[in-house]
C-alpha positions as CSV (number, residue, x, y, z in Angstrom):
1,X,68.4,15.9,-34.5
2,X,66.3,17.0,-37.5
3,X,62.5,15.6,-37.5
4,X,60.4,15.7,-40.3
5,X,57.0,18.3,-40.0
6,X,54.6,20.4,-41.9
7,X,55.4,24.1,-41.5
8,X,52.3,26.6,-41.8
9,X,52.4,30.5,-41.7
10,X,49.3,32.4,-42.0
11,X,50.5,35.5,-43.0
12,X,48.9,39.2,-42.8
13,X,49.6,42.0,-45.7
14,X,48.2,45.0,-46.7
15,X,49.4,47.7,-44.0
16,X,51.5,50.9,-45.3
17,X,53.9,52.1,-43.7
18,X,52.5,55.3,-41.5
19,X,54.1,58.4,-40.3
20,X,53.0,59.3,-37.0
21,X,53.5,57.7,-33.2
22,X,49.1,57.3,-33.6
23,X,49.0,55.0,-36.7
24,X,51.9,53.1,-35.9
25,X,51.1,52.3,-32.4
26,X,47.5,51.4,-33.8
27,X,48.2,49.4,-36.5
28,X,50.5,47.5,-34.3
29,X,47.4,47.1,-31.6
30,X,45.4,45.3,-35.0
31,X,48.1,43.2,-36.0
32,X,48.4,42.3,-32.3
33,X,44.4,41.8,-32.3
34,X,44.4,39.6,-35.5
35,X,47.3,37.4,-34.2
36,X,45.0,36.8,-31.3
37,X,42.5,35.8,-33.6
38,X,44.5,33.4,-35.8
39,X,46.1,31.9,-32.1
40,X,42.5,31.0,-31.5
41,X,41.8,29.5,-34.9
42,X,44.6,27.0,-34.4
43,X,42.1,23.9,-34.8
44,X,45.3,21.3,-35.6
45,X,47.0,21.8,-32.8
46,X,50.2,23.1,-34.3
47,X,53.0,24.2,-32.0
48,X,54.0,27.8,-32.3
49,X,57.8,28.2,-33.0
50,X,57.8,32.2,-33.7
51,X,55.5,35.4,-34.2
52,X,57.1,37.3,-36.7
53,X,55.7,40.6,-36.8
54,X,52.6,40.1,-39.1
55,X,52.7,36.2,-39.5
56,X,52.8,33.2,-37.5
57,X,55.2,30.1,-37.9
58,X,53.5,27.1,-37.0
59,X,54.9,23.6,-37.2
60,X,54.0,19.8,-36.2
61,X,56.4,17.3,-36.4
62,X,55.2,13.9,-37.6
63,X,52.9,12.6,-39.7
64,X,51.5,15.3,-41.8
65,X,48.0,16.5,-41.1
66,X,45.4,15.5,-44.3
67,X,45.1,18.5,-47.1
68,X,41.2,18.3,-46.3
69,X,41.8,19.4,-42.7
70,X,44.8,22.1,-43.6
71,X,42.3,23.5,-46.1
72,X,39.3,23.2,-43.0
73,X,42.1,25.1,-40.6
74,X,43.2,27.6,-43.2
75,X,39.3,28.6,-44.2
76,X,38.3,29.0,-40.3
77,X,41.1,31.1,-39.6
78,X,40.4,32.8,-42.8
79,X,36.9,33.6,-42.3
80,X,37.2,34.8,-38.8
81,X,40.5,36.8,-39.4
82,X,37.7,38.4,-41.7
83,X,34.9,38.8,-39.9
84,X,36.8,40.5,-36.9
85,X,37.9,42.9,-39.2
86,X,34.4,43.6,-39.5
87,X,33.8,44.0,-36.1
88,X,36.8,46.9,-36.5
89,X,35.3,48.1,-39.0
90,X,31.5,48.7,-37.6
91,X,33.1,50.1,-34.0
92,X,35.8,51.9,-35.5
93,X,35.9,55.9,-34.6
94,X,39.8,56.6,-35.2
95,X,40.2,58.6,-38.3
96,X,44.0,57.7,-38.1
97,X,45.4,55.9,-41.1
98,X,45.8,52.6,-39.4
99,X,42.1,52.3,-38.1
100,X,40.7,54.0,-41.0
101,X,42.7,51.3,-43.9
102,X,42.2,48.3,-41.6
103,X,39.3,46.5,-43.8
104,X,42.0,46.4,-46.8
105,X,44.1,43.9,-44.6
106,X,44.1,40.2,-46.1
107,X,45.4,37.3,-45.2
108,X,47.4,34.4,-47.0
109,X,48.7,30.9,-46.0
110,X,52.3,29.0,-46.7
111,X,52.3,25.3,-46.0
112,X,55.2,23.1,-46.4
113,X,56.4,19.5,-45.5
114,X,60.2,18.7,-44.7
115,X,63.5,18.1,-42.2
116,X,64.1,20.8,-39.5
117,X,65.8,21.0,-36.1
118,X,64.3,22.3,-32.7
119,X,66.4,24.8,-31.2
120,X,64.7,25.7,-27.0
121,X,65.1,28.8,-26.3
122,X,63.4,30.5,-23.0
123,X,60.7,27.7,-23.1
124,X,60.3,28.2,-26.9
125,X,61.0,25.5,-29.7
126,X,62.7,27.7,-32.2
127,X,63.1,25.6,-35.8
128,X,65.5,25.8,-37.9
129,X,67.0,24.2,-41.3
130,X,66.9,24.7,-45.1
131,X,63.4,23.9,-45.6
132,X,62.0,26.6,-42.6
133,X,64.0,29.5,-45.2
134,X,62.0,27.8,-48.3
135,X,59.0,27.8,-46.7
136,X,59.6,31.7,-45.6
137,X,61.1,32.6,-49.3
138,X,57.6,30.8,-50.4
139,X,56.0,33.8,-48.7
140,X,57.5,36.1,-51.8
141,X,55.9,34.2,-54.7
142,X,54.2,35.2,-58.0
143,X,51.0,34.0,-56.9
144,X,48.0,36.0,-58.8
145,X,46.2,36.6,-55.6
146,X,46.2,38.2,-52.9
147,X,44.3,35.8,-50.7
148,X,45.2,32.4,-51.3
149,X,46.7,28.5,-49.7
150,X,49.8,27.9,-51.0
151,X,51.0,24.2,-51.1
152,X,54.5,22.9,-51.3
153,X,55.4,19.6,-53.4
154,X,57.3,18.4,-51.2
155,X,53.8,18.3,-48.9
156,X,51.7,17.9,-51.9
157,X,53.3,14.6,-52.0
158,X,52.5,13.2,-48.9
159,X,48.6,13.7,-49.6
160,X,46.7,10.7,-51.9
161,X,43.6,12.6,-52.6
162,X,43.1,16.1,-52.8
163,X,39.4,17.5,-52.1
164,X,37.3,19.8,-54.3
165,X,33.9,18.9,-53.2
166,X,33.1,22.4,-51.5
167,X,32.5,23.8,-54.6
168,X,35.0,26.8,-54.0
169,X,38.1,24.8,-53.9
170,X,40.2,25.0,-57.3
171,X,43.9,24.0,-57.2
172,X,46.1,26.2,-59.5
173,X,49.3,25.0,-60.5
174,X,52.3,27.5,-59.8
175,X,56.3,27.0,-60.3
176,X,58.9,29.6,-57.9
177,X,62.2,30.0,-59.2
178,X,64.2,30.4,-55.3
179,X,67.8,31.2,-55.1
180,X,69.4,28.3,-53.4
181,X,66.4,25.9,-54.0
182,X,65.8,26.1,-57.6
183,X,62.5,25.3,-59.4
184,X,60.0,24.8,-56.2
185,X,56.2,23.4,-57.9
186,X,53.6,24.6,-55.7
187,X,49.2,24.4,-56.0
188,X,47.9,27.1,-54.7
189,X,43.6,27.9,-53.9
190,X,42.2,31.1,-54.3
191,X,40.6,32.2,-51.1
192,X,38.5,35.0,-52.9
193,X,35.4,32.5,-53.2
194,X,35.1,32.8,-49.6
195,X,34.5,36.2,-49.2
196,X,31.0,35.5,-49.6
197,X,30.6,34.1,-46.9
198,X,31.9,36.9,-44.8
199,X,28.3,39.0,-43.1
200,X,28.5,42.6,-43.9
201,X,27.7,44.6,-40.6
202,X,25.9,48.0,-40.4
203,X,27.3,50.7,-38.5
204,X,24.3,52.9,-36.9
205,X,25.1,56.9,-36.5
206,X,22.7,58.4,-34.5
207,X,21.5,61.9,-35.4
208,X,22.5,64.8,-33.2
209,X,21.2,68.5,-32.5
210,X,23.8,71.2,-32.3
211,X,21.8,74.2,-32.6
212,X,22.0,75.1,-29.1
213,X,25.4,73.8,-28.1
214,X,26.1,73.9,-24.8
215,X,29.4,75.4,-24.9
216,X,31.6,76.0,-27.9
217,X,35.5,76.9,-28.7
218,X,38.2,77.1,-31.7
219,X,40.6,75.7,-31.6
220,X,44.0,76.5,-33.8
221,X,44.5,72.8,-34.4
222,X,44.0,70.6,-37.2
223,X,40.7,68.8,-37.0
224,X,42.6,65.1,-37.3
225,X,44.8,66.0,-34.0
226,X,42.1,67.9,-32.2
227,X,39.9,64.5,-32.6
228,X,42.1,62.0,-32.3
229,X,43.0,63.4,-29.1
230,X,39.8,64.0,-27.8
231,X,38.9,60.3,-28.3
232,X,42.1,58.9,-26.5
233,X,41.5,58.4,-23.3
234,X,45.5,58.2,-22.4
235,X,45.9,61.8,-23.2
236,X,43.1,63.0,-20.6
237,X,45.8,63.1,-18.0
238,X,47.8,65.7,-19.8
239,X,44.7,68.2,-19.7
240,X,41.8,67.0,-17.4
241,X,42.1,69.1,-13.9
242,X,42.7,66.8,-11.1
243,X,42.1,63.8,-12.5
244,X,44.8,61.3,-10.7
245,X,44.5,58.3,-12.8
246,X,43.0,57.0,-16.3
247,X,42.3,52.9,-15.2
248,X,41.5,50.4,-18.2
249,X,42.0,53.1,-21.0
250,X,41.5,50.7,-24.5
251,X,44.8,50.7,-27.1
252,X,42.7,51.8,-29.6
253,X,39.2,53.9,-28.4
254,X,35.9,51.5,-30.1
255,X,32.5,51.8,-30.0
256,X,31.5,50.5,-26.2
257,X,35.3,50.5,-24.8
258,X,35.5,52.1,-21.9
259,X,38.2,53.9,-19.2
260,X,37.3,54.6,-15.8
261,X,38.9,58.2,-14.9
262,X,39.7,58.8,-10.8
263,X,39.8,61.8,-9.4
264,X,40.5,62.4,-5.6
265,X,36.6,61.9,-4.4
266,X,34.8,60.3,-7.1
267,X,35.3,58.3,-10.4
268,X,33.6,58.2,-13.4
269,X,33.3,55.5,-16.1
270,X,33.0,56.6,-19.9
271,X,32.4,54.5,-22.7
272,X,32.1,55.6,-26.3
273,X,28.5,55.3,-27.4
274,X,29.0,56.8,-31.4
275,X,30.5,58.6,-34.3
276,X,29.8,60.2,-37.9
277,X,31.9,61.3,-40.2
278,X,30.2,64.3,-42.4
279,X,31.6,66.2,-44.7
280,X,34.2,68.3,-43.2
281,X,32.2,67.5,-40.0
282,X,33.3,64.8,-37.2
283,X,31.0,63.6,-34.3
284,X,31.6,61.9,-31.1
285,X,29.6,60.9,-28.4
286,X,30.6,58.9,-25.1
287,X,28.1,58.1,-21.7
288,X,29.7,58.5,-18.3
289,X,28.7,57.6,-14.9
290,X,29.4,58.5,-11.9
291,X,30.1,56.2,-8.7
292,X,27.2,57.8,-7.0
293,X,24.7,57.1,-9.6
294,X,24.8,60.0,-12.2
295,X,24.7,59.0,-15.5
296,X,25.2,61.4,-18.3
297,X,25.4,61.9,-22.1
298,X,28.5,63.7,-23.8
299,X,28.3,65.2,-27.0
300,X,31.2,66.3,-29.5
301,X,31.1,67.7,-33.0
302,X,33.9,69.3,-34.8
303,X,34.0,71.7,-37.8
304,X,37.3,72.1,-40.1
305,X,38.1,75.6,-40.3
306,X,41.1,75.3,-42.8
307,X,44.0,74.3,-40.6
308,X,42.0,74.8,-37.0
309,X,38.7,73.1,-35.9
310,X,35.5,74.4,-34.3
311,X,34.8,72.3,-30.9
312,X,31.0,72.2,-29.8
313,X,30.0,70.8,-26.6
314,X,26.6,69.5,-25.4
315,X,26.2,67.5,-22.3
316,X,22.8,66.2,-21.0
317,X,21.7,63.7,-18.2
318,X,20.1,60.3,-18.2
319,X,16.4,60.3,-18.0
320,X,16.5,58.3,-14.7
321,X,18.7,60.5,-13.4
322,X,17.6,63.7,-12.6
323,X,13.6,63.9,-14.3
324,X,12.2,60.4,-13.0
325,X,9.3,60.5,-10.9
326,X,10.1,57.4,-9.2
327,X,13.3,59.1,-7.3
328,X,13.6,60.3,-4.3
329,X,13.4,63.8,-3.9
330,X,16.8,64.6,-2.2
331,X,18.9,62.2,-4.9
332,X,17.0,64.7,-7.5
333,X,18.8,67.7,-6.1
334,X,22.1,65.6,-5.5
335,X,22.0,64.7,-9.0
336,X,21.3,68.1,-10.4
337,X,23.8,69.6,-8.1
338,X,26.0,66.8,-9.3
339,X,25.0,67.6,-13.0
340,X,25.9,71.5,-12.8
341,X,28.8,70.9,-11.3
342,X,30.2,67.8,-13.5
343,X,29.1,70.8,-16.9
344,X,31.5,73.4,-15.2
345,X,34.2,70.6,-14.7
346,X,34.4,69.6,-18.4
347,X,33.9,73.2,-20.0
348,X,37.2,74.2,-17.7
349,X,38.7,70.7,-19.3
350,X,37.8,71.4,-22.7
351,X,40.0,74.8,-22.0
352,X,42.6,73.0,-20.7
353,X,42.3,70.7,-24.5
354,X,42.2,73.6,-26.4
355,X,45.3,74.9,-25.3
356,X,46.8,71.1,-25.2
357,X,45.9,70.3,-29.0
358,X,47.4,74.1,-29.9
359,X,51.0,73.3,-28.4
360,X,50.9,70.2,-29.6
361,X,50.2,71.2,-33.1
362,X,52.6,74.2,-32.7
363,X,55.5,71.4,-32.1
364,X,54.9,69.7,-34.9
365,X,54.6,72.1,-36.9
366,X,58.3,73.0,-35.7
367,X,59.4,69.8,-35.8
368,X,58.5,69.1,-39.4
């Protein structure tokens, strides 16, 4: 039985295609982040028949929704699409391709009106019929923008009045020539106008002193593996002594995410505190804490050497931790016994890294 409905996909573009197993299983975890958004922004109500890789295909049957409120829905999705690229953007650490090209991401919208059939399928209404392939072909267009609401005739028709009172909103005419359908007229609005209403954020690099390093290493990797991998918590298993399990390790590692790393008697909780990008130069800095109290500060920088990277290590305490008056004596020497101990632990680990990245790098350098 076919039903008349509106049919509305929101549609992401801008991603290249990358090359390795890192940017493609990142960009992924963004597209899967921005669906989450546009999910959220789904003000109308519109059932969801399909998420199709970067877009979404929405539908209502019925009475079409007014153009005032598809324009509302399509802004609001816009803008916060938008401004949670942002958010990447400011927390962002990854120098992978994926995290690094994010902000060029943008976002356009498809809306049509006509017949189509629901199909149910594992507690899904899957539509289908001539005008869910127009409205998907409509996706190709010749549209000169690359942000932008696109509107059908066919639900261009069902509208009596079409607002323009926001003083953004301009409807441009536009005609696609579709196999099958012929000459399809569309209006489309430019979304560009509302990028000015998207808040720039700061991202705030705190300065660092490595001229007495507590521990330092070279390591015959390039400086893109050797960093990636030291900011991904998932790989700590493969060269961390002893650790048992990595719990709550983030897709993609953000300024404040955080992984909880167990060993057999204790657990400590890191979260990424910073990063700088500087010249050939990369910085990283996370806090841990351990379940007895300890907290501590962990500082990265590497150095490109040509094709291999220069690792320096500092690592200091908490103030409360170890120098505050205010603590009992005995935690003091627990907590610098503690301290001393947890150093030794991560130079041995940054060993185990170094020889990690180097095989790593050595099999891909075979394998290419």
């Amino acid at each position: 039985m076919t039903k008349s409905a509106i049919i509305y996909i929101p549609d992401i573009s801008g991603f290249t295609k990358f090359v390795t197993k890192t940017e493609i299983k990142h960009s992924e975890h963004i597209i899967s982040e921005l669906m989450e958004v546009i999910l959220k922004s789904n003000l109308l109500d519109f059932n969801i028949s399909e998420i199709e890789g970067d877009a979404v295909l929405f539908y209502k049957t019925g009475e079409p929704p007014k153009i005032g409120d598809v324009i509302e829905l399509s802004k609001q999705m816009f803008l916060n699409f938008h401004n949670h690229l942002k958010v990447i953007e400011r927390d962002n650490i990854c120098q992978c391709g994926a995290c690094q090209t994010a902000s060029d991401l943008t976002l356009k919208f498809i809306t049509h009106f006509g017949d189509l059939s629901e199909v149910e399928i594992r507690n899904f209404n899957k539509i289908m019929g001539g005008d869910v392939i127009l409205a998907h072909r409509l996706l190709k267009n010749n549209v000169d923008s690359r942000e932008y609401l696109l509107l059908s005739e066919k639900y261009l028709e069902t509208q009596k009045s079409f607002p323009d009172n926001e003083g953004w909103i301009t409807y441009k005419e536009n005609v696609e020539d579709i196999d099958s359908f012929g000459k399809v007229n569309t209006k489309y609005i430019d979304f560009k106008p509302l990028l000015k209403f998207i808040s720039p954020v700061n991202k705030l690099n705190k300065s660092k002193d490595f001229s007495s390093p507590d521990y330092s290493l070279n390591i015959n990797a390039p400086i893109k593996l050797v960093y990636g991998n030291l900011i991904d918590a998932n790989t700590k298993s493969k060269w961390v002594p002893g650790l048992k399990a990595v719990l709550d390790a983030p897709g993609i590692t953000r300024i404040n995410s955080s992984h909880t790393c167990v060993f057999d008697n204790i657990k400590i909780k890191f979260a990424a505190e910073d990063s700088a990008v500087k010249n050939n130069e990369l910085f990283y800095s996370e806090k841990g804490e351990l379940d007895s109290g300890l907290k501590f500060t962990t500082d990265y920088k590497l150095e490109a050497l040509g094709s291999s990277t220069k690792l320096l290590f500092k690592i200091y305490p908490a103030e409360n931790s170890i120098n505050s008056g205010k603590q009992n004596f005995f935690v003091k020497i627990k907590n610098k016994f503690l301290f001393g101990k947890l150093k030794k632990s991560i130079i041995k680990s940054l060993n185990n890294f170094k020889n990690y990245c180097e095989n790593l790098s050595s099999e891909r350098n075979q394998s290419a």
